[in-house]
C-alpha positions in Angstrom: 71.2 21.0 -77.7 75.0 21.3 -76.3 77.5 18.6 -77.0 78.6 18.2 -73.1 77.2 15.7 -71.4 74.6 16.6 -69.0 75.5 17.4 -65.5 73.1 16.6 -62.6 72.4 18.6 -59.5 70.0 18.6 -56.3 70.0 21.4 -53.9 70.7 21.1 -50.3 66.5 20.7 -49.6 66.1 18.5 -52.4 68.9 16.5 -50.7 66.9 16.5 -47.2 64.1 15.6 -48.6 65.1 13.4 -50.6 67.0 11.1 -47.9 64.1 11.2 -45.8 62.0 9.7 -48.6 64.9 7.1 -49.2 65.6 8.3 -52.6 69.0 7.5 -53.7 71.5 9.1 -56.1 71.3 6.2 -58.3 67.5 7.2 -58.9 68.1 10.4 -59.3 70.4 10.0 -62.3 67.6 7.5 -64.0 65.5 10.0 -63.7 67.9 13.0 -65.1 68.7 10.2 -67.8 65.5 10.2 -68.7 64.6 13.6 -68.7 67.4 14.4 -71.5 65.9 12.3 -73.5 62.3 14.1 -73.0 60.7 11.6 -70.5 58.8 13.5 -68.4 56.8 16.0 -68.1 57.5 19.4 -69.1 55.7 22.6 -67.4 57.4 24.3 -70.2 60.3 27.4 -69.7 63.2 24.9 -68.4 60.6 23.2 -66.0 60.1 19.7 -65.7 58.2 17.4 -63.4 59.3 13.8 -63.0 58.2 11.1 -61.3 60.4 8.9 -58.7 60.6 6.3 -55.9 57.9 3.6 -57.7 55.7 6.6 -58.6 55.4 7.5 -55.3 57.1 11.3 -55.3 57.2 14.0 -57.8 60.1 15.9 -58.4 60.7 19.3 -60.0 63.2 20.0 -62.4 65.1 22.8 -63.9 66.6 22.2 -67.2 69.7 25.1 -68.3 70.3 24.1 -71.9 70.6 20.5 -71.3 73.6 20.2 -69.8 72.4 21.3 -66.1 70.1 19.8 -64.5 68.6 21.2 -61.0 66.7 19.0 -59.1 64.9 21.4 -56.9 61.4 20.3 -55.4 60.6 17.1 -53.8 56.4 16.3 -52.8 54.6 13.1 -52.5 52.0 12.0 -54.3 49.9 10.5 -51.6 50.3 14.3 -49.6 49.3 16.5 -52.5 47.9 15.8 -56.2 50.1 18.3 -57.9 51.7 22.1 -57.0 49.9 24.5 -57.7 49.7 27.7 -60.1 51.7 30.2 -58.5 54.3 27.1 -56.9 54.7 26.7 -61.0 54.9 30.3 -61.7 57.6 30.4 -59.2 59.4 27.4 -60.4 59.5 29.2 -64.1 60.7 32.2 -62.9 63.8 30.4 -61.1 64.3 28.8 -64.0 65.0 32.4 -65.6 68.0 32.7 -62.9 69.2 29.6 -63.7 69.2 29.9 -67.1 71.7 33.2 -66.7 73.9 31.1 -64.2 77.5 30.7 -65.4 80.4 28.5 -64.4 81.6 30.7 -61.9 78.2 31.4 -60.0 77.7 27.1 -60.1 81.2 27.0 -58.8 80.8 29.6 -56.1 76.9 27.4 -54.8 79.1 24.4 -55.0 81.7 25.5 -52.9 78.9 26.8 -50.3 77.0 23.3 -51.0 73.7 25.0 -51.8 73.6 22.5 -54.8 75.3 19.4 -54.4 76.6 17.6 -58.2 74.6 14.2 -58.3 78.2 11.5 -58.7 77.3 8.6 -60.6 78.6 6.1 -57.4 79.6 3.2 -59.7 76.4 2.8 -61.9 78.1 1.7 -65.1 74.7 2.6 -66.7 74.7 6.1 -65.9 74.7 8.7 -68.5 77.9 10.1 -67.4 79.4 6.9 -68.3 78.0 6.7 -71.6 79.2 10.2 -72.1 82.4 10.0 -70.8 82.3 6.1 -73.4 80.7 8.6 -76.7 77.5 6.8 -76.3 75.2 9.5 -75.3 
């Protein structure tokens, strides 16, 4: 595991999604909290699957070596029990492009806001504050 501290991202139909099911930032990093520490539930290959909003969504995941997180896939529970085989398949095979993403290319879907970085908007409990504190 890298010695950065983890960085957070959703992209821009997570975000949609997200806002319509009133899922805040704040949540989102929780959750991402949580998953570096190996709460959730891994699909295996850099995939994970998380719960959110009082167990009432699922969200995918895409690990890159610990330090990036995508948040990528956004369903709820009461509309579908779980994705499905070839959604996972597909998810695992994105996490193969991510996993060969550099600085540069995250820079350049940044700059075009096709992922958005998840800020930590004053929660003194997020893990970029422990980070940045040595605590993580």
């Amino acid at each position: 595991m890298s010695k950065q501290c983890p960085r957070f991202f959703k992209t821009k139909a997570f975000t949609k999604l997200a806002a319509k099911s009133r899922i805040e930032d704040v949540e989102l990093l929780r959750s991402g909290s949580d998953l570096t520490q190996g709460k959730g539930i891994s699909l295996g290959d850099g995939v994970w699957k998380k719960r959110l909003n009082k167990n009432m969504h699922r969200s995918i995941v895409i690990e890159k070596a610990a330090d990036w997180w995508f948040f990528i896939y956004l369903y709820a529970k009461n509309d579908r029990e779980n994705i499905t085989r070839a959604e996972e398949a597909a998810f695992k095979l994105l996490a193969t492009q991510y996993a060969a993403m550099n600085e540069r290319q995250l820079d350049d879907l940044l700059a075009t806001k096709e992922v958005l970085e998840i800020g930590n908007h004053g929660d003194a409990t997020s893990i970029q504050e422990r980070c940045i504190r040595g605590n993580s």
